[in-house]
N, C-alpha and C positions, 0 to 999 in steps of 0.2 A: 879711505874715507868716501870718495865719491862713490864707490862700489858702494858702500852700507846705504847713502843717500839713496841711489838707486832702488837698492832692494824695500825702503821704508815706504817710498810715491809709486811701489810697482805693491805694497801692500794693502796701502791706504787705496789707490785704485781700486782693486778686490774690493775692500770693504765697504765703498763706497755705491759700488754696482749692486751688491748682497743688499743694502739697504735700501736700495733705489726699487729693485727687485722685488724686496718684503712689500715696501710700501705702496705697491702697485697692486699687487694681490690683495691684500686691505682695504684699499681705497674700492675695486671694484667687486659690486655687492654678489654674495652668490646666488645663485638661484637654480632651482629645482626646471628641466626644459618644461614646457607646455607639451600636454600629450592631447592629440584628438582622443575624447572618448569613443568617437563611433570608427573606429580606423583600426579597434578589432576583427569588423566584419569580416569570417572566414569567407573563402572562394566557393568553399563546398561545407555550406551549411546541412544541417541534419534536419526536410521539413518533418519527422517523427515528433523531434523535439519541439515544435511550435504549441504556445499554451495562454490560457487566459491573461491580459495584461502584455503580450506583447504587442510592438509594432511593425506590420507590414509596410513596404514599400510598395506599391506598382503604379505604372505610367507615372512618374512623380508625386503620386498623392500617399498619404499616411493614412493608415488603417489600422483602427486597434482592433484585439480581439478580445471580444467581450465575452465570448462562449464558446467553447469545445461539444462537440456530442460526439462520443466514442460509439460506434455500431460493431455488430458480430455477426453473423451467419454464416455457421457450416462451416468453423474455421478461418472463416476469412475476415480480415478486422481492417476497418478504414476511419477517418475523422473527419469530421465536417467542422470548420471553424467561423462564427461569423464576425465575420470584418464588418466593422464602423468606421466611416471614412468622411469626406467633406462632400462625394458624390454621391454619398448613401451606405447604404448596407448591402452587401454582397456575403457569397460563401464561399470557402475555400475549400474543397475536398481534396485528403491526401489520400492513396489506393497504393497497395503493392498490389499488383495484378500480373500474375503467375512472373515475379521476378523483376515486372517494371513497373518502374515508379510513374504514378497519374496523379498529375496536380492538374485541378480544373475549378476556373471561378464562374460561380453560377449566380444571376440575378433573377428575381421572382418575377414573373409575369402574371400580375392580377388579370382577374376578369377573361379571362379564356374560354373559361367554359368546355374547356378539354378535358377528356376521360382517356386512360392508358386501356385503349379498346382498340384494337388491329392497327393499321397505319394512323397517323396523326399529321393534320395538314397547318403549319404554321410558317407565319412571315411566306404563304405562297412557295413552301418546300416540303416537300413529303419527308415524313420521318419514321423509322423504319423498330421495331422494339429490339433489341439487342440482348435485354436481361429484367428478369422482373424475380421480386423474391420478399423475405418478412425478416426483419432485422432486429435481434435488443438491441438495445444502447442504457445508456447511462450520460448525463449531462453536466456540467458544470459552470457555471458563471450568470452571462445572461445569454439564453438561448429561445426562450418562447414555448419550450417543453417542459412536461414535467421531469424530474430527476431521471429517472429512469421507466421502461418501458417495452410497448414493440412500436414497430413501423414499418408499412406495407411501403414498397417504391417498382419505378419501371424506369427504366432506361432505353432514351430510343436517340437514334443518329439518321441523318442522310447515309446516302448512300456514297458518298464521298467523305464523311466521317467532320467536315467542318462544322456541320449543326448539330448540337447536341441538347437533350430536351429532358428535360426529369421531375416524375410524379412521386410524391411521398405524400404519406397518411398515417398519421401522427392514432394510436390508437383513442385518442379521448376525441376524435374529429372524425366527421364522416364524407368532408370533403376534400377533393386531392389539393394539394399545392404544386403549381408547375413552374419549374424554371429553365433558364435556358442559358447553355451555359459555353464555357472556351477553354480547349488546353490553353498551359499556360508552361513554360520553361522553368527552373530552378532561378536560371539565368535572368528573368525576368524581374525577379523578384526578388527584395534585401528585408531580411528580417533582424531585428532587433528585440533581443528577449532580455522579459523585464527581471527573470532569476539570474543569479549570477550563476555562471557555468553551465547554463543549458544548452 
């Protein structure tokens, strides 16, 4: 008899932890974790991929892209993106350039009065023409151009490659635009695109 005793308060025991047990798990509510949505950000983004509607990061400030211009000439294809931001508008140009990749953000220098004619003398630095040529393109978003087109440009550096200067002439204008511009790292820069999977 005590043995049966025994095995009933070593039963009821059990039974008692089992329900103790259940009603723990019911009492506390489930829930789904919280995910950062922006903690997809790949380490090695693809800039090919960057398009109207995303958002650039750099130096801490947010830049949307309001407009892509796709260019061509002789083969060679690059993008100009303009970034809207809280310090202005700037441009992003992506370049494969014989195998490396050039990311460079360029800001417009009103009123210069510069023409892409032999050296060019700015900010007190000579700059030197490196490449000059006539590009189509094709545009999308808001860019300032019409859809598609040509466009005359030059390209000039110091001589230590820190300064970087560039003229374009949009075919419906007959005056240059000059900007002046900075490599920039991948690293430098977090993008957030607004399509899903791009």
């Amino acid at each position: 008899m005590p043995e049966l005793l025994f095995v009933l308060l070593l039963v009821a025991l059990v039974v008692a932890v089992v329900v103790a047990v259940r009603a723990r798990r019911r009492a506390a509510p489930s829930r789904t974790p919280r995910v950062d949505p922006l903690a997809d950000q790949p380490a090695d983004w693809d800039p090919h991929a960057i398009g109207v509607g995303d958002v650039i990061t750099y130096a801490g400030i947010d830049h949307v892209v309001r407009g892509t211009i796709a260019l061509s000439e002789g083969g060679m294809t690059w993008r100009e993106h303009l970034l809207d931001g809280s310090t202005g508008r700037r441009w992003l140009s992506v370049e494969d350039d014989e195998g490396d990749l050039e990311l460079t953000l360029w800001m417009r220098r009103e009123g210069t009065g510069l023409t892409p004619d032999g050296d060019v003398i700015l900010d007190d630095r000579v700059h030197r023409r490196i490449e000059r040529g006539r590009a189509t393109y094709t545009a999308e978003g808001t860019t300032g151009t019409p859809p598609t087109g040509t466009m005359d440009y030059a390209d000039y550096a110091t001589a230590d490659r820190t300064g970087l200067l560039a003229f374009e002439r949009w075919a419906d204008t007959q005056s240059w635009e000059v900007s002046t511009g900075r490599v920039v790292t991948p690293a430098e820069l977090t993008v957030y695109h607004s399509a899903p999977g791009a």
